[in-house]
N, C-alpha and C positions, 0 to 999 in steps of 0.2 A: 744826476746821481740819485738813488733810489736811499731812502733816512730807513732805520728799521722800524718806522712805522708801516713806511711802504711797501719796504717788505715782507711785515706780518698778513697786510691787506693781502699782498700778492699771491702769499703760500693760502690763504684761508678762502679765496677766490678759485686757485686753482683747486681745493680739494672740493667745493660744492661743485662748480663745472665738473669735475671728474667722477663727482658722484651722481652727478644727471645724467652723464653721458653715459659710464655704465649702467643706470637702470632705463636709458633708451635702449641700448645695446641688448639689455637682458629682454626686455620687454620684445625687442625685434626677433632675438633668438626665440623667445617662447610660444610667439606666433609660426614661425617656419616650421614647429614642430608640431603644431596646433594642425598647420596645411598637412604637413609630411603624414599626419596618423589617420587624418581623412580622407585623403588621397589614399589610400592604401587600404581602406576601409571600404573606401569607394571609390572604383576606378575610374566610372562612369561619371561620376558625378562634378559639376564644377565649382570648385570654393575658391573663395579670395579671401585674404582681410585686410581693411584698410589701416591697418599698424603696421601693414610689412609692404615695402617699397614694390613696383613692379620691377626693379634693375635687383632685385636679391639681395644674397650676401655682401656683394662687389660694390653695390650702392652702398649700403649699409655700414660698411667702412670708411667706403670714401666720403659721405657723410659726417661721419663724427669725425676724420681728421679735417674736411674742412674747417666744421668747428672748432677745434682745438686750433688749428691755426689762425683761427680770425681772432680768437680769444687771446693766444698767449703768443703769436708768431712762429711757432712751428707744429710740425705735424706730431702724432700720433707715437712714432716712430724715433723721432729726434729728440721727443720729451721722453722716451724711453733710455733713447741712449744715453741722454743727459742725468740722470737719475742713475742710471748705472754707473756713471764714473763720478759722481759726487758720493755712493755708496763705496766706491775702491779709493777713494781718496780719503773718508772718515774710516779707517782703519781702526783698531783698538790700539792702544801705547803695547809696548813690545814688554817682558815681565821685568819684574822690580829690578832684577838681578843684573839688565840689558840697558838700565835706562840710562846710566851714564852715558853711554854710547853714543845714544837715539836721542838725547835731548841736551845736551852740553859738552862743550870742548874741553878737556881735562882744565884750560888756562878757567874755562867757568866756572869749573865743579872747585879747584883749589880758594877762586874767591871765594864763593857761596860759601864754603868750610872754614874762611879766614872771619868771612862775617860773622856767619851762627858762633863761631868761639867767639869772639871779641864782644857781641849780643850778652851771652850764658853769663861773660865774664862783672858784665856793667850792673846785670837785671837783679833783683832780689830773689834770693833762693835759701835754700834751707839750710847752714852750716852744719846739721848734727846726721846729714845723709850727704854719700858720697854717689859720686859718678855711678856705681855699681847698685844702688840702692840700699846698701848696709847700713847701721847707727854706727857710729862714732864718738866721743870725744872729742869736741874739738883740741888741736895741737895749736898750744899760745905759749910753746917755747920761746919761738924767736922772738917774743913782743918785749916791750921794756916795762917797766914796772910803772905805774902811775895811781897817784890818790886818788882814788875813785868813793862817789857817793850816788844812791838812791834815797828818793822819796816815796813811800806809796801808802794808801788809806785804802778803806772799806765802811762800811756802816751798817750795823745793828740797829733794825724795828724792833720796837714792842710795843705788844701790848700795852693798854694803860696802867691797870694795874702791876702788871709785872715790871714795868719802868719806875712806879712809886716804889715797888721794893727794892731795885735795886740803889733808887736813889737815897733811900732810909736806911741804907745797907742793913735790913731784913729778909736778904735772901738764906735758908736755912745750911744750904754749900758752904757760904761764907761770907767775903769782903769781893763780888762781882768783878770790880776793875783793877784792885791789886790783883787777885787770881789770873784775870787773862793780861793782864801786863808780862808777869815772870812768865806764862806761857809764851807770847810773840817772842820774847828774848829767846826764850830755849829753843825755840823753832827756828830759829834763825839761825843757830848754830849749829841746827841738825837740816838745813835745805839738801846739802849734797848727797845727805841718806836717801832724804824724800825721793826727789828728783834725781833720774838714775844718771845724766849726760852732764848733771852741774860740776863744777869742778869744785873742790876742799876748798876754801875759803880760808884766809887768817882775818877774823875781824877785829879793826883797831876798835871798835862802838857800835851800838845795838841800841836805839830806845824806842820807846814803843808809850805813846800817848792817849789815853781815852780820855771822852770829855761827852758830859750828859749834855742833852739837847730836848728841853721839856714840850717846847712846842711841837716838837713831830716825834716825841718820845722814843728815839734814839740813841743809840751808841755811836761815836763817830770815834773814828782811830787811824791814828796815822803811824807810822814806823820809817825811822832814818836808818842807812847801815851807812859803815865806812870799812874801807879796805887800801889797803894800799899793797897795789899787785899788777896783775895781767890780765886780769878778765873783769867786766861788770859785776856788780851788787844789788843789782835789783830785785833778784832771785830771792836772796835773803830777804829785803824789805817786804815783797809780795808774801813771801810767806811767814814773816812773822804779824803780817797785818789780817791774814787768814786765818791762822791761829789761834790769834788774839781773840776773833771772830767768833768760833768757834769754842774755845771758850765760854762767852759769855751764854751761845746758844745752850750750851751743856746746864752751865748755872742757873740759867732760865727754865729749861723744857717742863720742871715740876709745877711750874707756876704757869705757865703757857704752853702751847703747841702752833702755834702762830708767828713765833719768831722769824724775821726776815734778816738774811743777811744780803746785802747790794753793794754795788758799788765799787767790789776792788778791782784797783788800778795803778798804777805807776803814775804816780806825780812828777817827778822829774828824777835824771841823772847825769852825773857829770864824769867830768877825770881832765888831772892837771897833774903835772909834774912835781915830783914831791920835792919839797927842799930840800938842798941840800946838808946833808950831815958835817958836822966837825970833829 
C-alpha cells in the first residue's frame, strides 16, 4: 500500500515525465513541419533531421506510450481514461439548498441538530442578545431572590506633587477622597441609568473605600455593593469604583495632566440565600 508520501512522489514523478514527454512530442512535431515546409520548398531536394524518427508520426506515439507504460504501467490512452473518471468522480457538492439530501440521512441531519443545540446550550454566550441578534433585558422573573454581594477596586496614579496635595488635603476643589467617596455611592445607585440592559437594583449597602499609597503615589479604591434580589451586583460596585476614579481624576487635572487610572476589576462576588424572616 502506497503512504501519501508515495503518493505525492508518485503524482510529482508523473507530471515531470509528462512534461518531457510533451516537450519530446512537441519538439518531434516541430521538426515534421520543419521537413513538411522544405519539402515543399524544395521538391527536389533531400532533407532529413535526426529529431524526427524514420517510422513518423506512428513512431512517435508509440514511443512515448511505450514510455509512459514502462514509467507508470499503462499506456498513453489508459492514463487518459483514468484521469477522466477521477475528474467525473470529483464532482463539485450539489448547492447549499440540496445538501441535506447528498450528504446526510434525515436520522443524520436530526442528530447533528440535536448536537449543535445541546453544544449552543452548555457554551458561553452572550445573555443580553437573542437568537435573532436583538438587545434584550435579560428576564429573571422566574429566579428566586437571593443576598447577593460584589467586590471591585481600581487605582489612581499621580503625579508626585499632585499626590502631596491630595494628601495635605490642599487641593483647591476640596477634600479629594470625601469628594470621590459620595461620588462612587451616587454612582452606584444611578448604574442602571448608565448601563442601558442593567436592571434597577434595590441596594441594601454601598461603600466605597479610598486609601493613599505613598510609595507608588496612588489612589487605591475599592467598593462593596449588596442587594438582595435576582440579579448580580457587580455592576454597581464596577461602577462606583469608576466613578470614584473619576472623580479624583477631575480634582487632580488642575494640578496634573498625567493622572492614570488602572486597574478596575471585579474582586469577587457571591449569593446565598437570605434568612429567613419572622
Amino acid at each position: 500500500s502506497s503512504g501519501p508520501h508515495q503518493q505525492f512522489c508518485r503524482r510529482m514523478l508523473s507530471t515531470t515525465a509528462m512534461a518531457t514527454l510533451l516537450r519530446r512530442a512537441g519538439a518531434a512535431a516541430t521538426g515534421r513541419l520543419a521537413l513538411s515546409r522544405h519539402a515543399s520548398s524544395s521538391p527536389s531536394s533531400s532533407f532529413s533531421s535526426p529529431s524526427v524518427p524514420a517510422g513518423g508520426t506512428d513512431f512517435d506515439v508509440g514511443d512515448i506510450n511505450k514510455e509512459l507504460e514502462d514509467l507508470f504501467g499503462q499506456t498513453f490512452e489508459d492514463a487518459a481514461a483514468a484521469a477522466g473518471g477521477a475528474a467525473a468522480g470529483a464532482q463539485d457538492p450539489p448547492p447549499q439548498s440540496n445538501r441535506s439530501a447528498w450528504d446526510r440521512s434525515p436520522a443524520a441531519t436530526a442528530a447533528a441538530t440535536t448536537t449543535a443545540a445541546a453544544a449552543a446550550a452548555t457554551s458561553p454566550h452572550l445573555t443580553h442578545v437573542d437568537a435573532a441578534g436583538d438587545y434584550n433585558m435579560v428576564d429573571v422573573s422566574a429566579k428566586g431572590d437571593t443576598h447577593r454581594v460584589a467586590k471591585a477596586s481600581a487605582t489612581v496614579r499621580l503625579e508626585k506633587h499632585a499626590y502631596d496635595l491630595v494628601a495635605a488635603d490642599k487641593v483647591k476643589k476640596g477634600n479629594v477622597l470625601s469628594v470621590a467617596q459620595i461620588a462612587g455611592i451616587q454612582a452606584a445607585k444611578k448604574t442602571s441609568d448608565l448601563i442601558p440592559l442593567c436592571h434597577p437594583l434595590f441596594l441594601s449597602q454601598v461603600s466605597v473605600n479610598l486609601r493613599l499609597d505613598a510609595a507608588t503615589t496612588s489612589v487605591h479604591i475599592t467598593a462593596t455593593a449588596k442587594t438582595t434580589g435576582k440579579t448580580g451586583v457587580e455592576m454597581e460596585a464596577l461602577t462606583a469604583c469608576s466613578v470614584a476614579a473619576l472623580t479624583v481624576y477631575d480634582m487632580c487635572k488642575a494640578a496634573s495632566q498625567k493622572t492614570l487610572i488602572s486597574d478596575v476589576k471585579l474582586l469577587s462576588k457571591s449569593k446565598s440565600s437570605p434568612a429567613p424572616t419572622t
